[in-house]
N, C-alpha and C positions, 0 to 999 in steps of 0.2 A: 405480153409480160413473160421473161424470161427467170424460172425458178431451179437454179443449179443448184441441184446435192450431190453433184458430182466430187469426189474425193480422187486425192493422188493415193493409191493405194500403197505405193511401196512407199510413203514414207506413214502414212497410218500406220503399217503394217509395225513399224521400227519402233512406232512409236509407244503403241500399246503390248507390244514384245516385252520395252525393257521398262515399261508400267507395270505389269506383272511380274518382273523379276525385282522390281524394286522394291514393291510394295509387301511382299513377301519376305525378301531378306530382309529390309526393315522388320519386322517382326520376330525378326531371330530363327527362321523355318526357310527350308526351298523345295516343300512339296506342297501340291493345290489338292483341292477336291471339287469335284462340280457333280452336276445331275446333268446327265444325256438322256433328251428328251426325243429324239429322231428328228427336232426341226433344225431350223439353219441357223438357229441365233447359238442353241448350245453348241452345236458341230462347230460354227466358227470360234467359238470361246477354245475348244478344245483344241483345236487348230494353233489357235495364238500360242497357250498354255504351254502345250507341248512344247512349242517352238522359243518358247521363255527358258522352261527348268529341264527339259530332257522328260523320252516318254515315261520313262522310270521312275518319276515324281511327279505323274501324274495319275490321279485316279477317278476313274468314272462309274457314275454310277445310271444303272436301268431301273428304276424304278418303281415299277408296270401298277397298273389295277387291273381288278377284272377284266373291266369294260375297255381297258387299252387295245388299239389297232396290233397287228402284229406286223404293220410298216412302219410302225416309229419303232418295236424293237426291232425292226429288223437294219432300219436305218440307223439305229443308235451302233447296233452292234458293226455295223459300216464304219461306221465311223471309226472305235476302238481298232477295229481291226486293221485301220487303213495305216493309222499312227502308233500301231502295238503298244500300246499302253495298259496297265493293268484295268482293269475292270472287274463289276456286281453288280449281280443283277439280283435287287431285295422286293421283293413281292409287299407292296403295302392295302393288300385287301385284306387282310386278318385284322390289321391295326384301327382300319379306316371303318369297318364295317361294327366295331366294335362300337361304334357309337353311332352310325348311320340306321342300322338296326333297331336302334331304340328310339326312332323319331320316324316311323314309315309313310309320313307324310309327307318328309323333309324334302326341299327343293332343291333343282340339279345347283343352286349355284351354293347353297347351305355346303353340300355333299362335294361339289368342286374345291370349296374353301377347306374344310378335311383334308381331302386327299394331297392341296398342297401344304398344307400343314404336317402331313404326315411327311413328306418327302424333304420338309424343313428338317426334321426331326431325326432323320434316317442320315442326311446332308453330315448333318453336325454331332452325328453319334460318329460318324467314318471320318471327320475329321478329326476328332481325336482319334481315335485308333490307327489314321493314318501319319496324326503331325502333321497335316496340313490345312491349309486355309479354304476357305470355302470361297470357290469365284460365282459371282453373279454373271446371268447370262439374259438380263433383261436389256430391252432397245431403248434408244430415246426416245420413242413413239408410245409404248406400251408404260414408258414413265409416267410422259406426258398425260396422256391420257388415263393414267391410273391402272391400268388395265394388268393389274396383277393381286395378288392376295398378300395382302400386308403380314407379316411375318412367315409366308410362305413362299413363294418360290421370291419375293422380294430380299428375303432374307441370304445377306452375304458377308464377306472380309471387306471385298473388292470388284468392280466390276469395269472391266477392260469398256465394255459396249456399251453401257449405257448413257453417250451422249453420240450417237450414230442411230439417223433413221435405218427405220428396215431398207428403202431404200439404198443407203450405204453400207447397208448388212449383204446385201445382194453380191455388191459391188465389189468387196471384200472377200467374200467366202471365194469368188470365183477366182480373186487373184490368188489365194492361199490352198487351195486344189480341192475344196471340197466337193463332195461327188454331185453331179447334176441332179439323180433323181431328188436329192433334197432340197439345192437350191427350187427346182420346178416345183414342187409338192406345195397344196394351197397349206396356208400358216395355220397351226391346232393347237390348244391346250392337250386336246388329246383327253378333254373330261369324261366326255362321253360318245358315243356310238357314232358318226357324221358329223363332231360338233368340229365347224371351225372360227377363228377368230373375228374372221370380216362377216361373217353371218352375224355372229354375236355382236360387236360392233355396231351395224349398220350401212357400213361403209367402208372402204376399203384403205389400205394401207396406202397405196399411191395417192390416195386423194387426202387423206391426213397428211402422210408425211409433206403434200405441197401447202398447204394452211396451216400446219404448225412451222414449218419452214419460215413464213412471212410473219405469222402471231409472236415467235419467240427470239427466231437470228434475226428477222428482219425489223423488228418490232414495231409490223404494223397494228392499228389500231382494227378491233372487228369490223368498223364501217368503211375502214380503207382495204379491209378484205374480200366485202362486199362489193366495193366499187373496180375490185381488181378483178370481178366475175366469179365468185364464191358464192353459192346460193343463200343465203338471210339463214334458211333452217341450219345448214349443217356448219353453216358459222358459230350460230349460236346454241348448236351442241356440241360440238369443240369445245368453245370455249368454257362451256357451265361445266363437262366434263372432266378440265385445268383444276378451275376454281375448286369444283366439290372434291376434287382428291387429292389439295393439293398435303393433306393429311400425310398420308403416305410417303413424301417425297422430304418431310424433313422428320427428325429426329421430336418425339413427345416433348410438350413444353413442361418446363417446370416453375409451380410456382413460385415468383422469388420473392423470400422474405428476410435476404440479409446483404450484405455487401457485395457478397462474390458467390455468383451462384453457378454450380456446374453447366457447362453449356452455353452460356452468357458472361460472366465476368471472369472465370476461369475454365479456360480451355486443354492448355498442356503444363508441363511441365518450364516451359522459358522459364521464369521467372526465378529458377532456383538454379540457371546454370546449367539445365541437365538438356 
């Protein structure tokens, strides 16, 4: 069985370019803001960005904890430096300990869920003060699978990547020049001390991205992913993984009690010509 996530890079490239420059002037704005995090999904976001609005309208930010590597700042600051782009580097351990302190039992994922809450929070105070919008830097993979903190680093305007596996995140950053040590470097939240995402996970991103590939583009059926040589277990933690978060991936419902309810009967503006 042959499972291509192979992408034409230079027309991806063109394409989520002037997806960013659209979505942006759309909004009446041609400056972004993102959070550089040292891995390869922000690096490539920041890459595109640039390469959208000019480095001069774009701004990144480092937004370290304690317990952060000093290879993700060191690779974040790679990165700024490569594209001379403005940059901050905002310390969010006063913020985050501010309430982590007061629960000293609390669990690493409780104290994860903080920290990217706090950098939600950091995001979106610099995008006002900079006028610009906040890009998302999350993957299809990491969509799919939930694997981010709902109103925290999920939280964006826009997001160029996230209908690209890591796989085609790889693929991409290498046609757009980002530096090796990043693309090589295993995938991190960067929560805590050795944490990285395939440990957390369970499993690795080549092996999702090839079973959500056939679950979701190809839309095979679980037991046709099974029969395609997919082990039963990790089909069916994929899958329940989709299902339980698929929370995350649409906007809160609301309850409708009238004709036309935001988000269901009315959506934009059409209707009045504008």
């Amino acid at each position: 069985m042959n499972i291509d996530l192979s992408i034409n890079t230079d027309l991806v490239r063109d394409l989520l370019t002037r997806f960013i420059h659209s979505e942006i002037t759309r909004a009446g704005l041609n400056r972004a803001v993102l959070g550089l995090s040292g891995g390869i999904d922000s690096a490539l976001v920041a890459y595109l960005t640039v390469e959208a609005l000019g480095a001069e309208n774009v701004l990144a930010l480092r937004m370290p904890y304690k317990s952060s590597s000093q290879d993700s700042l060191d690779h974040a600051q790679l990165v700024s430096d490569d594209l001379k782009m403005p940059s901050l580097t905002i310390p969010i351990t006063a913020m985050a300990d501010g309430l982590i302190d007061k629960f000293p039992e609390m669990s690493k994922i409780r104290q994860g869920n903080i920290m990217a809450r706090c950098r939600m929070i950091t995001l979106y105070d610099q995008s006002e003060a900079f006028r610009g919008l906040v890009v998302g830097t999350g993957n299809k993979t990491e969509i799919l699978l939930g694997y981010s903190t709902l109103y925290g680093d999920s939280a964006h305007a826009l997001n160029p990547i996230g209908d690209m596996y890591k796989a085609q995140i790889r693929q991409l950053s290498k046609a757009v020049g980002v530096p090796q040590p990043i693309i090589d470097k295993a995938p991190s939240a960067d929560l805590w001390a050795g944490q990285t995402d395939e440990q957390e996970l369970g499993f690795t991103y080549e092996e999702a991205d090839r079973l959500l590939f056939l679950l979701v583009d190809q839309r095979y059926s679980p037991e046709e992913c099974v029969e395609a040589g997919f082990e039963p277990k990790f089909v069916e933690t994929v899958v329940n993984r989709i299902r339980r978060n698929h929370f995350k991936r649409v906007m809160p419902p609301v309850a409708k009690i009238t004709s036309r309810t935001v988000g269901y009967d009315f959506l934009y503006l059409r209707d009045w010509g504008t």
